[in-house]
LOTI-38268 format. One record per residue: x, y, z of N, C-alpha, C in turn. Coordinates in steps of 0.1 Angstrom, whole numbers, plus 5000, padded with zeros to 4 digits. Layout:
<zavexs>
XYZXYZXYZ...
</zavexs>
This chain:
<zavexs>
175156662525176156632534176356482534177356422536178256322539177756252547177056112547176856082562178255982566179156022580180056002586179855802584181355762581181355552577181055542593181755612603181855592616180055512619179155712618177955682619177155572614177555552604176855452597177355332599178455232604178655152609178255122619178255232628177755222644175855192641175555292634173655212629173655062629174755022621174554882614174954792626175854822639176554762645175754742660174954852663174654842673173254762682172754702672172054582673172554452676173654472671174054322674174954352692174854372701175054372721174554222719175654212728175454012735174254022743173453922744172853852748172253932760173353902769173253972789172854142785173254202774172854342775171354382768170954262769169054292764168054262770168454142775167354052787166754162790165154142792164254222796164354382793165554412791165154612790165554632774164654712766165054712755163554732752163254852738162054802730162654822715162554712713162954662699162254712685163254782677162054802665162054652659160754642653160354532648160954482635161254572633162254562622163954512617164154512632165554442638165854302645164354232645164854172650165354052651166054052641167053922635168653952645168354082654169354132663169554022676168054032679167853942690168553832695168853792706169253672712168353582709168153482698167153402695167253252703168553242701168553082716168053102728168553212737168153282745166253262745165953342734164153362736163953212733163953142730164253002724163752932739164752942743165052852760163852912769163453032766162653082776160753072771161153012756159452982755159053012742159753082735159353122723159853042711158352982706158052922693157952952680157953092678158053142667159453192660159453132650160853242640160653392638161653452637161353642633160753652622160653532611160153622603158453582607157953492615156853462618156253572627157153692633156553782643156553912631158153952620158154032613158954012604157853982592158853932578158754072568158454172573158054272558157154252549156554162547155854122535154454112539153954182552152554142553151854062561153153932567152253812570152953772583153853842593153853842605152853882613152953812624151753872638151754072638152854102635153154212635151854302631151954292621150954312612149454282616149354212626147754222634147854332647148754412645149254542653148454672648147854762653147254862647147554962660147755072656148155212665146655302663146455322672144955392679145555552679146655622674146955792679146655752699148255742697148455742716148455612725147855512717147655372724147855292711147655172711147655042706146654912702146254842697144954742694145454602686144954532688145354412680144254352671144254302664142954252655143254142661141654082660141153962667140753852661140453872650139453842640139753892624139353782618139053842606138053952597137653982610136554112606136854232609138254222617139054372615138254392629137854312637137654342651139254362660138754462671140354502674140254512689141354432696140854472711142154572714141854642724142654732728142154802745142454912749141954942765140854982765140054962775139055062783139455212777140855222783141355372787141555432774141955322769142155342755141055432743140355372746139055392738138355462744138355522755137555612765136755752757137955802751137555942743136355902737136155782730135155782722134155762728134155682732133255602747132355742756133455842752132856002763132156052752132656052741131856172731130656102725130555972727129155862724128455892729128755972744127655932755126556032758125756042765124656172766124156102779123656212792122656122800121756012796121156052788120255952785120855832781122555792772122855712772124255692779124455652787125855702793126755572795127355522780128355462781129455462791129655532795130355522805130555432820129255482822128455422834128355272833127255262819126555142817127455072811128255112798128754992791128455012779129054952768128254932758128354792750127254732743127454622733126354632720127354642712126254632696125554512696124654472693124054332691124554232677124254372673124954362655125754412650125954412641126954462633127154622628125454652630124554742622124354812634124254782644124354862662125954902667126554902657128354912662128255082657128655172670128855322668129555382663130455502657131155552655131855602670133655582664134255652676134855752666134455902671134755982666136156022667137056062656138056102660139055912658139055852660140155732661140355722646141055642642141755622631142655482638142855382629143255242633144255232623145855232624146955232615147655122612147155022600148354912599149054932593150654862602151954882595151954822575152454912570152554862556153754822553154954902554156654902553157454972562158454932564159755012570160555062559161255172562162255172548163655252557164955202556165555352564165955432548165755562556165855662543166955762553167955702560168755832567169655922558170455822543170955932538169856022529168855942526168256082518167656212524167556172539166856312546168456382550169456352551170356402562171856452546170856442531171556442521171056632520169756672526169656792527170356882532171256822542172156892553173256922545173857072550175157122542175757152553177257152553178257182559178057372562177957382574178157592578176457622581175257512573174157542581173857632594172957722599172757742616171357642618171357642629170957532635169357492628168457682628167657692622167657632605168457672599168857612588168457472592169557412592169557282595167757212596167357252607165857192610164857222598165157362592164357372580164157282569165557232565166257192557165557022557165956992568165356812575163856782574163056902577161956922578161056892563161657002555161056952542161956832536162556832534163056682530162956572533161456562548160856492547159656482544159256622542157756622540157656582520158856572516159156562501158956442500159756382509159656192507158656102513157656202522156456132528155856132514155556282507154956272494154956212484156556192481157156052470156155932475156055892489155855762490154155772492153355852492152355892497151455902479152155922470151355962455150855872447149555872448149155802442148455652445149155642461148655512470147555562480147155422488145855462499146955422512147855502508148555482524149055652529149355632544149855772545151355692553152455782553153855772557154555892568155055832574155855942586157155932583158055992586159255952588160156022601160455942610160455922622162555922626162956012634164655992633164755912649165955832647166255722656167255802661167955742676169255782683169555962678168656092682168356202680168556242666168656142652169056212642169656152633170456072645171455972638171255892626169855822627169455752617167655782617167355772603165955812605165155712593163955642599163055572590161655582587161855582573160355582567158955482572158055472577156955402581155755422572155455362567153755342555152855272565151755312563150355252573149455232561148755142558147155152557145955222566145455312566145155402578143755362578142855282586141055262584140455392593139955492584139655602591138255602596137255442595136255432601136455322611136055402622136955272636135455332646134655182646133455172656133855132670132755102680132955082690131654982693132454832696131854722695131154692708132154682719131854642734132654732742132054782754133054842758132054792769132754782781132354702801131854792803131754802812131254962824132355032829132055122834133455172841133755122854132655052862133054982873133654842870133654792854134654702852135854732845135354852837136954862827137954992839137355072847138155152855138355112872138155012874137354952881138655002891139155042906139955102914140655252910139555312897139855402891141755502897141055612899142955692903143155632914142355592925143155532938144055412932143855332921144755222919145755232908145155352896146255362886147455372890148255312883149755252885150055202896148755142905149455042914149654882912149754832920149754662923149854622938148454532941147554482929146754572923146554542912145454552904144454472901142954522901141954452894140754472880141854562876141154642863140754572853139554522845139054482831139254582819140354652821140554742810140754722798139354682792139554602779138454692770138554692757137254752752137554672738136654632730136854622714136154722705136854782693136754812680136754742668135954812660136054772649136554872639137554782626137854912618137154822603136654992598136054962587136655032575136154992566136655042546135855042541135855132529134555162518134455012508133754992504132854862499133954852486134854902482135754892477137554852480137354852493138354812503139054942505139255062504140055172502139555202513140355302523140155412535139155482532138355492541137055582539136555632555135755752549135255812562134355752565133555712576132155682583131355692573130855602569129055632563128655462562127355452562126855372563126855242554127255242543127855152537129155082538130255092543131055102547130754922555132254852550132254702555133454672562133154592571134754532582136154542573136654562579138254542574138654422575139054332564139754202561141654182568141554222577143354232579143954072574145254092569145854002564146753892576146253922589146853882603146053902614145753822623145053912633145153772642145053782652145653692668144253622679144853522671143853392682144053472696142953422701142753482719143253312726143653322735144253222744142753192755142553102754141753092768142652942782143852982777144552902789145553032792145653102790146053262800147253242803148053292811149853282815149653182831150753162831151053072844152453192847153053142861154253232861155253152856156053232852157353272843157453242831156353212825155753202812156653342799157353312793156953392784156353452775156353602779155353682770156153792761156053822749155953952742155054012741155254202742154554302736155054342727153854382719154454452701153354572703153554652705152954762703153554922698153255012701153555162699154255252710155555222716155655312725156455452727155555572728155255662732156855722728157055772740158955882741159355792753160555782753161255712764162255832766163255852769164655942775165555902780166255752777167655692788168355772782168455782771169955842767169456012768168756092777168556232781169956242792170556352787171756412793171456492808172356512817172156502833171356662825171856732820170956902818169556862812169156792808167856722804167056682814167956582823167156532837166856632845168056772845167656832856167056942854166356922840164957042839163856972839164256822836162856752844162156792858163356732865163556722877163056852887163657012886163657082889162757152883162257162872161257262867159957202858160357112852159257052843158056992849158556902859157556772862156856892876157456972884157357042893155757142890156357202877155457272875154357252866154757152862153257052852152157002863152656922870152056902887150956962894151557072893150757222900149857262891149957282876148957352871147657222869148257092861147056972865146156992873147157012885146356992899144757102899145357182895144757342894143457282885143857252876142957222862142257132866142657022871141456912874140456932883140757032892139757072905139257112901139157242892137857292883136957212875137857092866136757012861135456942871136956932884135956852891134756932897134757042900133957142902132757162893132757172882131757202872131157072874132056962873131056782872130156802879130356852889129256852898127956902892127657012883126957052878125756982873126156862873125656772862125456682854125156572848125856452843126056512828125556612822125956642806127356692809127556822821129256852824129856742824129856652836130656562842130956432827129956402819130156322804131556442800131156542797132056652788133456672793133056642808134956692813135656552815134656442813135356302818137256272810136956292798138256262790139456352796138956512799140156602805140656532818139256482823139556452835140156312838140156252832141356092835142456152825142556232815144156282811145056312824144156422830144956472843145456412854144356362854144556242870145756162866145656102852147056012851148456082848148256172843149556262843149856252853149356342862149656392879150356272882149656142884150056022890151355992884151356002869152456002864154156072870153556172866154356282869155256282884154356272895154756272907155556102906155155982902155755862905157655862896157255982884158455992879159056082890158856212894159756242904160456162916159756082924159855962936161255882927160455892917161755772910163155822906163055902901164256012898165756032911164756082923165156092935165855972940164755832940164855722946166055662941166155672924167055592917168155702916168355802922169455912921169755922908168855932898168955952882169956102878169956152887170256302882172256262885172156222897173756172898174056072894173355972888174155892882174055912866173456012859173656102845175056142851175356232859176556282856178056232860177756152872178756062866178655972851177755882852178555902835178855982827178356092828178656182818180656262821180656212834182156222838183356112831182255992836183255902829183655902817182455912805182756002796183556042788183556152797184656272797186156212798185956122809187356072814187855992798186655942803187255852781187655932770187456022768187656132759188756202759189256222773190356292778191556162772191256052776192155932776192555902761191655972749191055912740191456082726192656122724192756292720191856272706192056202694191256222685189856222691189356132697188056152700187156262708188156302721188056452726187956552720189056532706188956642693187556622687187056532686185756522676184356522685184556502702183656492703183356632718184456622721184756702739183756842735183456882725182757002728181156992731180456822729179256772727178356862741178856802750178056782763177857002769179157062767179257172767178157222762177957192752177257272743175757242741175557152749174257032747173957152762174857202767174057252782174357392780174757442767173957602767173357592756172557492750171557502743169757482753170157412765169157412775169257512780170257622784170057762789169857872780169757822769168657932757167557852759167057762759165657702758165057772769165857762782164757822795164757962794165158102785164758192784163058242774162558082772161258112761160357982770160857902773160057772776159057772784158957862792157457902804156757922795156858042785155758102778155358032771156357922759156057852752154957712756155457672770154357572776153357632777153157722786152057782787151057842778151357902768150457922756150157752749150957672747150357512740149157522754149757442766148457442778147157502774147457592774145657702769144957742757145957702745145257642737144657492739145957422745144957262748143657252754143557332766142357312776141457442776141157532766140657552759139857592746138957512746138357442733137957532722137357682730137157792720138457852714139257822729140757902717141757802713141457652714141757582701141157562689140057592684139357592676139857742668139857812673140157962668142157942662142357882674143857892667144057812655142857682652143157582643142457672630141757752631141557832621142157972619143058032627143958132625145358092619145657912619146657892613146757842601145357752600145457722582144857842574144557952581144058072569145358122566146758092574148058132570148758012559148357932567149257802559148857792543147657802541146857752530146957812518147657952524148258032511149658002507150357892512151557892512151557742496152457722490152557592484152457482493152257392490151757282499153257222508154357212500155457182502155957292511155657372512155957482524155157502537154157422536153357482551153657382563153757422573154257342589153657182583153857132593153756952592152257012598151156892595150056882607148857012596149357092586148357182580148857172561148957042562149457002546147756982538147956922525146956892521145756802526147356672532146856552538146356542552146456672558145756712571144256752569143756812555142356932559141456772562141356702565140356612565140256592581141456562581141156582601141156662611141856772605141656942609140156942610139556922596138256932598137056802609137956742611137456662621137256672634137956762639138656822651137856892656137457032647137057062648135157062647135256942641133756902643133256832654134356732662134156682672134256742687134956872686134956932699133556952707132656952698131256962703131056862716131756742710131356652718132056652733132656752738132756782750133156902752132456962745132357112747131557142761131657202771130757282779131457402784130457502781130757672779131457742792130557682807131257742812132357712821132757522819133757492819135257502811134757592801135857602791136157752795135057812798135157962801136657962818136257852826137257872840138057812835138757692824139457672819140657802818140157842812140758022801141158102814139858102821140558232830141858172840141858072843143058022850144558012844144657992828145658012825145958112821144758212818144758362819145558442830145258392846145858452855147258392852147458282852148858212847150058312843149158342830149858412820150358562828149558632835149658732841150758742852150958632854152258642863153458542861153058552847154558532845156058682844157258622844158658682847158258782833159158872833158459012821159558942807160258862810161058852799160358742791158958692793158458552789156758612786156958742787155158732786154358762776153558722776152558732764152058852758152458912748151259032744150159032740149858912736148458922734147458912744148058892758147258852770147459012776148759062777148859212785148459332776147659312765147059402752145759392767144859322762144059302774143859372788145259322798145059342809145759492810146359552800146659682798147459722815148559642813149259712827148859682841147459632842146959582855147759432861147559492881147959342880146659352896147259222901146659142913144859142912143959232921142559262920141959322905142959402899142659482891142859402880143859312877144059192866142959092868142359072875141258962878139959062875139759172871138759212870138459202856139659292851140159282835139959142829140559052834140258922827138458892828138358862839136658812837135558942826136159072829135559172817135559112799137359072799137558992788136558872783136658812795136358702792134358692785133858752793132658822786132558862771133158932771133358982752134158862747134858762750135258662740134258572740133358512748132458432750131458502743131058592746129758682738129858682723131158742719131358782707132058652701131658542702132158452692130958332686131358312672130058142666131158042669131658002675132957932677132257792682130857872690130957722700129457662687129757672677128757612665129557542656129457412654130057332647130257402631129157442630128357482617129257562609129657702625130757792618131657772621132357682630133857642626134157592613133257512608133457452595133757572581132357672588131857792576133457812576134157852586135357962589136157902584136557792587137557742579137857732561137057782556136757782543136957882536137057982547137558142549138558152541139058262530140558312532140958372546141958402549142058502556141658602558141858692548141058852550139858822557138758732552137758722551137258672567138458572571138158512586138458642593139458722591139458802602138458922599138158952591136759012587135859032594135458882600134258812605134358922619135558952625135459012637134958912651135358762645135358682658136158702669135458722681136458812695137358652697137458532696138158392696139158392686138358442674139758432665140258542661139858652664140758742666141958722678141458672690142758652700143658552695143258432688143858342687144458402674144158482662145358492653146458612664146158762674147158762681148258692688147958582694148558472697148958402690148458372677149158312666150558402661150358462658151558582657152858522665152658552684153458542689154058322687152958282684153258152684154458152678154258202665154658162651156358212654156658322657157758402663158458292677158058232682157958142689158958002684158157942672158557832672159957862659160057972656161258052651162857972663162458042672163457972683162957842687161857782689161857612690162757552675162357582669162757482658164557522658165057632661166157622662167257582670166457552684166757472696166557292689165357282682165257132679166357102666166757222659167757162652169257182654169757222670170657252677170557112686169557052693169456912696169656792689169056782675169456692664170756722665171456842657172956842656174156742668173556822677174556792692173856602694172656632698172656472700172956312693172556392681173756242670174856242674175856342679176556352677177156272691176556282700176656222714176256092718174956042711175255942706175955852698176855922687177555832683178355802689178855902699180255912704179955782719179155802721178355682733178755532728177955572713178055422710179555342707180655452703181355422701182755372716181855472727182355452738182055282748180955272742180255192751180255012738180655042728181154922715180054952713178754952710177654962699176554902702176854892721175154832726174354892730173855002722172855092729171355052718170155082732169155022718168855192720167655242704166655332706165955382716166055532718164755522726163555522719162055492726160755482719160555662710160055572702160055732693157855722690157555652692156255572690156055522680157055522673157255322662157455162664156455102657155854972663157454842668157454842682158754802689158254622700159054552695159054442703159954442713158754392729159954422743159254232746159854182754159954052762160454052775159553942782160353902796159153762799159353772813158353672816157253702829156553632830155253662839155953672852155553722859156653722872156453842881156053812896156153922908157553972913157654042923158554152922158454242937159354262946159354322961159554442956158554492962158254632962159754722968159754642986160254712999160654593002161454643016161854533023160654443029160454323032159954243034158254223030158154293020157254283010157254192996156454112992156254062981155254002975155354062961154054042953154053922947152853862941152453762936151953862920152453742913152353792896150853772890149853762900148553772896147353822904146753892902145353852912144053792903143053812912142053732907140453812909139653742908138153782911137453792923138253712931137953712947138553822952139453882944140154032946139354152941138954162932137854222926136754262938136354142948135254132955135454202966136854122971137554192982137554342983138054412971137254562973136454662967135654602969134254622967133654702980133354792975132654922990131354952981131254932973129855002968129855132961130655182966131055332960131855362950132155452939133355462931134055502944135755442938135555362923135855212928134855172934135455042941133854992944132855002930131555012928131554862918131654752922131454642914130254572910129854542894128654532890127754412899126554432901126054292911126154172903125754152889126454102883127153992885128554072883129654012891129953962898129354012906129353972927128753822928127453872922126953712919127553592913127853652901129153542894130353472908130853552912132153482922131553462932130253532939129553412950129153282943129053252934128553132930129453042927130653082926131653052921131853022905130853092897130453062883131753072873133153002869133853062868133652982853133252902852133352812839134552792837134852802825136052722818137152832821137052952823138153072824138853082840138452952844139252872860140252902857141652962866142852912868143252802880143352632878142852522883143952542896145252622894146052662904145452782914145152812911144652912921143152942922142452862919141252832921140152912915140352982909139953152910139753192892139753302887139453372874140453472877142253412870143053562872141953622862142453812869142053912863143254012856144454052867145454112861146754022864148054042857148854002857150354102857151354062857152754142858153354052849154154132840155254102834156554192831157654132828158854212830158854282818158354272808158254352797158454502792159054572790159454702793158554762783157654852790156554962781156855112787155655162777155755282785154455332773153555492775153155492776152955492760151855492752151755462740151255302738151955232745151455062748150255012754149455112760148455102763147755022752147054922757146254812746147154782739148354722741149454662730148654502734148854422725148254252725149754192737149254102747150654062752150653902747151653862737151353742732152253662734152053492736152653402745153753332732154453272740155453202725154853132716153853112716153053042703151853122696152353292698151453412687150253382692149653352706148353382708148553492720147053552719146953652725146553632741147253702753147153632764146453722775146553862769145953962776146154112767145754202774146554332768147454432779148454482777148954582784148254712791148154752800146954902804147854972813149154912816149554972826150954932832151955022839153154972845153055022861153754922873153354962885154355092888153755102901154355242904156055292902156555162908157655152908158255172893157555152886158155162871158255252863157755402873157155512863158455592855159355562866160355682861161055592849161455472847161655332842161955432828161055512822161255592805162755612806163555632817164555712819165955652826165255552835166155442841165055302846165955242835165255082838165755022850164954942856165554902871164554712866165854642867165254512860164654502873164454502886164054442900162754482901162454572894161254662901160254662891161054672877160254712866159254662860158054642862156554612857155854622844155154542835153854562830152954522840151854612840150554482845149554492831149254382828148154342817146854282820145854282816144654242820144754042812144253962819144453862815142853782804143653752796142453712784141053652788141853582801140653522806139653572813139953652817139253762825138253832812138753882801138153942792137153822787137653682784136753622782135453572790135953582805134453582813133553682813134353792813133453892811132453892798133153882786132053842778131253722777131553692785130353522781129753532790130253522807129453542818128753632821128853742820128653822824128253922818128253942801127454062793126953962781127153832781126353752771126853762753127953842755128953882739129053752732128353682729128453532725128653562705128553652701128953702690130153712685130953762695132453822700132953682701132953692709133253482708133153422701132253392691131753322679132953382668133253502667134053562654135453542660135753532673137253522678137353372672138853402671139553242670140153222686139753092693139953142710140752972712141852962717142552842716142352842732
</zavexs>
């Protein structure tokens, strides 16, 4: 297919929006930004040229940027040391830990080099290339396609040119579509698939006002942790093993030990997540009304159980810790996006524009001709999605938060995939997956507990049970055989007995054996786990039959809406985050909540002290305490405020994925990291509000007292370049 001159002009065109339409809201691919207002950033503080942040060739700051899967890290050092979050790094931090050693609690610091742990599971991704490749993936597309078509078609045609670019090199490649389709680009990483865990605080300093404060301000969080990424003695990507030497990055970012002042400018370069401005008012109002509503409720459900078994124990409470700050921040999440939705009347002011729109279209006949059927049709492709979407959430959920029947599903679907040509099997069970497949499954161990996974199951078991009859599961009412209320609750826990009994699931040993299985042979085995999970698989697979045809019924319609936007609006629309490496800017700066409220763009250590109760999460190391009664602040003084800032605010527009992004000052040093946006900012993915809208970042200085004062990292220090 033809890609439209219109479309392709408007790609080329819509980077260049004056000046006033970027300030502060925007996340920039890194790769554009010769787009930028550069007098503008100029006047406000920044020292560097674009090609000094991102020249392509390796030797921008960019390039001391690494993606953590979900969060962000910056190299620090020439030894491939990498700082990034607390929160960030937590997973590993939990699967490290055992009572007897409980990182969590305590902290951790390697002495040496040769004391630096494995964090199971991370993988540290430097950018290698950009490429746009939109006519060659959208050269698959034929005129009369159905929608399904269509997505099939896109699908391999990229998994063909990940391969082209993937043969023969030590890189792996995504390719990632911009403005829903409209345009799509190639990304190459160097991938270091040995990533240690150097220093990490305590949790009364890296979580330090734990959920009572996430997403507030003030904050006094040390949410900082460092990694290291490593390569085989050859320099090539390699798994864990003991020979294995630092990664040499070709960039990596001086630490600041003079911190931000206010209205300082700062950039973040990091990875952000999904954003949604350009989501249509039928988008918002399945948010709104059903999504965030009922994601809410089941969290809620799910965390109380975790919290329940913690109690159990400190082996439980290590094992459920990761589910359990997922949840808590969602929730927080979740609810601060609804307040905001409401607050910023997001749902009415989608449809007015989507009126005005209209009105332009009407005003506008060729264009009405090419485009007036977009919006129609964009809102009965949402009213086929809600006849499958309960069931389809709901089965992902219970494979997620249950670990025996994700393990069973991850082996009921490559015993299908595996017989397929390589070039034919789903994304995620290619060749270039069996290595982390098999990882996955070897790590679940590390927060496995049986009969926390066991109430996991039964709760989305009853779930399942009452769902509407035109959404429900067979492989769950095979089971309950027609029962419901006392009698379905009997049936399940009977079940639940024989799957737990009858499975080697919870043995690393035979997830590994199983996977190695043909099929015949796995279902042979008569595992009661993977027997349910290939039933389930079944319905999955039948499932994503209608997802993918809905996702290639959204591609179609949404380029299509966007172009027509862009061409409505002249060509200033940026991307939304797709979680490709994006530069945002603004400056250090507080911000009124409410009427006669106002914040200050920092706090400090005497704030730290201030709440301090003794208890989680407001349990500060004595340490510490000591440190600011004495006033020991050394050199990491702010001489204005007398004090050690700890967190800071910037107008920088993130979201989530940014987590541990480096926040760096106009002269490419490193001045903190990102961990977080204030409350006010949550809904912000969806409508940016310049007044209100937040980073909070933890300030360098703070990270650097912590290591000198206070845990003695004089190593860490020694290997930083620290201006």
């Amino acid at each position: 297919m033809r890609i439209p001159v219109l479309a392709l002009a408007l790609a080329c065109a819509l980077f260049a929006a004056p000046p006033a339409l970027v300030a502060d809201e925007g996340m920039w691919p890194i790769d554009m930004l010769d787009k930028l207002p550069w007098t503008e950033l100029k006047a406000m503080g920044l020292e560097l040229r674009p090609n000094q942040i991102y020249d392509g060739q390796g030797r921008g700051l960019a390039h001391a940027i690494v993606g953590l899967g979900g969060g962000t890290g910056s190299f620090v050092s020439p030894n491939g040391l990498i700082l990034t979050n607390h929160h960030v790094a937590f997973r590993a931090i939990q699967r490290a830990s055992t009572p007897g050693h409980n990182y969590i609690a305590d902290g951790f610091f390697a002495a040496s080099l040769a004391d630096e742990i494995q964090a199971p599971g991370y993988n540290a991704w430097v950018l290698a290339g950009i490429e746009d490749v939109t006519k060659k993936v959208l050269s698959a597309v034929a005129d009369g396609m159905s929608d399904l078509e269509r997505h099939r078609a896109i699908e391999r045609r990229i998994k063909e040119l990940v391969a082209e670019a993937e043969r023969g090199r030590d890189v792996e490649c995504r390719i990632v579509p911009f403005y829903e389709g409209l345009q799509y680009k190639r990304f190459t990483s160097f991938v270091c698939k040995d990533v240690r865990i150097v220093y990490a605080p305590p949790a009364s300093i890296g979580n330090y006002g734990g959920d009572v404060d996430n997403w507030m301000w003030p904050r006094h969080t040390g949410d900082f942790t460092f990694l290291r990424a490593y390569v085989g003695p050859n320099g090539a990507p390699a798994e864990y093993a003991a020979e294995n030497v630092p990664y040499r990055p070709a960039v990596f970012l001086p630490m600041s030990a003079r911190g931000v002042k206010e209205n300082d400018f700062t950039m973040i370069v990091g990875f952000p997540g999904r954003t949604g401005r350009h989501t249509t008012s039928y988008g918002v109002a399945h948010l709104q009304d059903d999504f965030y509503p009922k994601r809410i409720a089941i969290f809620r459900d799910w965390l109380g159980i975790l919290q329940e078994e913690a109690k159990r124990g400190p082996d439980a409470a290590i094992k459920a810790a990761s589910f359990d700050q997922m949840l808590n921040n969602s929730i927080k999440n979740n609810e601060g996006m609804l307040e905001g939705f409401r607050k910023g009347t997001l749902l009415q002011k989608k449809i007015d524009t989507e009126k005005s729109f209209s009105t332009w279209l009407a005003m506008n006949p060729d264009m009405h001709a090419k485009y007036g059927d977009v919006l129609p049709a964009i809102a009965a492709v949402y009213e086929e999605r809600n006849a499958y979407h309960e069931k389809s959430t709901l089965i992902a959920l219970m494979t997620m938060g249950c670990q025996m029947l994700g393990a069973g599903s991850t082996l009921d679907r490559w015993s299908v995939e595996k017989t397929k040509p390589d070039i034919e099997r789903d994304p995620g069970y290619q060749e270039r997956d069996v290595a982390r497949m098999k990882q996955r499954l070897r790590i679940i161990q590390m927060s496995y507990d049986p009969q926390t996974d066991r109430r996991v199951l039964r709760y989305f078991l009853g779930l399942a049970a009452e769902l509407p009859v035109n959404q429900r599961i067979a492989a769950v009412d095979a089971a309950l055989a027609g029962a419901t209320g006392d009698d379905a609750a009997a049936r399940i826990d009977a079940w639940l007995d024989r799957l737990y009994a009858g499975t080697k699931l919870g043995s690393p040993e035979e997830r590994l054996r199983m996977f190695e299985l043909p099929r015949e042979e796995l279902l042979a085995e008569g595992d009661a786990f993977v027997d349910f999970a290939a039933a389930l698989g079944a319905e999955k697979r039948a499932l994503e039959e209608r997802e993918h045809a809905t996702a290639g019924a959204f591609q179609r319609l949404g380029s299509r809406y966007i172009e027509a936007v862009m061409t409505w609006k002249g060509g200033a629309i940026y991307p939304d985050a797709n979680g490709t490496m994006r530069l945002t800017y603004g400056r250090v700066k507080g911000y009124r909540p409410r009427d006669a409220v106002q914040y200050r763009h920092v706090t400090t250590l005497a704030g730290v002290v201030e709440k301090h109760t003794g208890e989680d999460p407001f349990d500060c190391p004595p340490g510490l305490l000591a440190l600011a009664e004495a006033m020991d602040y050394g050199p990491y003084e702010d001489a204005s405020i007398g004090d050690v800032p700890v967190n800071f605010l910037n107008t920088c527009d993130i979201t989530g994925g940014n987590s541990g992004s480096p926040v760096v000052n106009g002269r490419g040093e490193c001045v903190g990291a990102a961990f977080d946006g204030n409350y006010e900012s949550i809904s912000s993915d969806y409508l940016f509000l310049k007044e209100t809208t937040r980073s909070i970042n933890v300030e360098s200085r703070y990270i650097l007292f912590i290591l000198d004062r206070l845990s003695g990292a004089k190593r860490l220090l020694e290997e930083m370049k620290i201006r």
